[in-house]
C-alpha positions in Angstrom: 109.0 63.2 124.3 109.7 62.6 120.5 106.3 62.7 119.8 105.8 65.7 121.5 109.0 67.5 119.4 107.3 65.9 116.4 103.8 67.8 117.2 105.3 71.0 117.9 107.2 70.9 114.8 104.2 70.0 113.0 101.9 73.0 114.6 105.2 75.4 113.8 105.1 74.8 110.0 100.9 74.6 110.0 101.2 78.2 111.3 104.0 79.4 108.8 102.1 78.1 105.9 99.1 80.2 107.5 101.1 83.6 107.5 102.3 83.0 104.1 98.9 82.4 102.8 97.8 85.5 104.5 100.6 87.7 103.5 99.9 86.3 99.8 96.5 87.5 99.8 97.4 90.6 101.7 99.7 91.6 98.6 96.8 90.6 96.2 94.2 92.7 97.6 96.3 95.4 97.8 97.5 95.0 93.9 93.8 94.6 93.0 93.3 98.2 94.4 94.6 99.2 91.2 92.4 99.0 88.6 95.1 98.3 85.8 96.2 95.1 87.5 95.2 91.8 86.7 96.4 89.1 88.9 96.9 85.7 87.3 97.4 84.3 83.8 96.3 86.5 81.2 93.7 86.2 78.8 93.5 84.4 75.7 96.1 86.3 73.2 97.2 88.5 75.7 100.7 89.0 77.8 101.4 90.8 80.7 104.2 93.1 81.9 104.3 93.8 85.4 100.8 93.1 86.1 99.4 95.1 82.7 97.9 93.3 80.1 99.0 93.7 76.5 97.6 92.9 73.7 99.5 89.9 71.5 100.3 89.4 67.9 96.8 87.6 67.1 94.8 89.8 69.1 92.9 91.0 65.8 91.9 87.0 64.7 91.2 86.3 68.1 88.4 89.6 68.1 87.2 88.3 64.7 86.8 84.3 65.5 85.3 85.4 69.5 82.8 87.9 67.4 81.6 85.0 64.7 81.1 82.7 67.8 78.8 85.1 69.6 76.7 85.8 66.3 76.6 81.9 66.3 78.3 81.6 62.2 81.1 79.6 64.1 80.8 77.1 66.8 83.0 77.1 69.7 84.5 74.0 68.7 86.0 75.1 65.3 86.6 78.3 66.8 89.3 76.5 69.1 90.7 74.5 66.6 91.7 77.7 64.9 92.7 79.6 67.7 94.9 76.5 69.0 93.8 76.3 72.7 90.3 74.5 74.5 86.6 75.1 74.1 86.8 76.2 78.0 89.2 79.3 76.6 87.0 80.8 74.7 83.9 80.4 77.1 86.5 82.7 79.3 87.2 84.8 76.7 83.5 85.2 75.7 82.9 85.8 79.4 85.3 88.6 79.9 84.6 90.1 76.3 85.1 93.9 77.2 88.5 93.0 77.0 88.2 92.5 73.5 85.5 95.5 72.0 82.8 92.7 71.5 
């Protein structure tokens, strides 16, 4: 009989965890329906208020350094040394580089 509680109980919280991963995507789609949201962290040297992005206080070195790495007269390497974060960053930030007029 204890095993049997034990089971239930375990098939009880398998299904919560189901509905909450459902009602979490549910919200997401439906935020993503507007196209000023952006779900997630945001961008290199960029903040977010409810959802918007904003641009940060080193947005203009950021736009310089990303545009010398795509012309290839800096290397990805340096160019996260002097931004401060990881070569993988600024492969994102390349990658999504309407966000930054390149």
């Amino acid at each position: 009989m204890h095993k049997l509680q034990m089971q239930m109980l375990g098939a009880f919280a398998e299904w919560q965890a189901r509905v909450k991963q459902m009602n979490t995507k549910e919200g997401i789609a439906a935020r993503r329906q507007n196209e000023d949201y952006h779900h997630g962290r945001p961008p290199l040297d960029f903040d977010k208020n409810d959802g918007q992005l904003i641009e940060g206080a080193n947005y203009d070195q950021v736009c310089a350094v990303l545009d010398m790495v795509i012309k290839e007269d800096l290397s990805k390497r340096k160019a996260a040394n002097e931004l401060g974060t990881s070569r993988t960053t600024i492969n994102r930030a390349i990658e999504r580089s309407d966000l930054y007029g390149i």
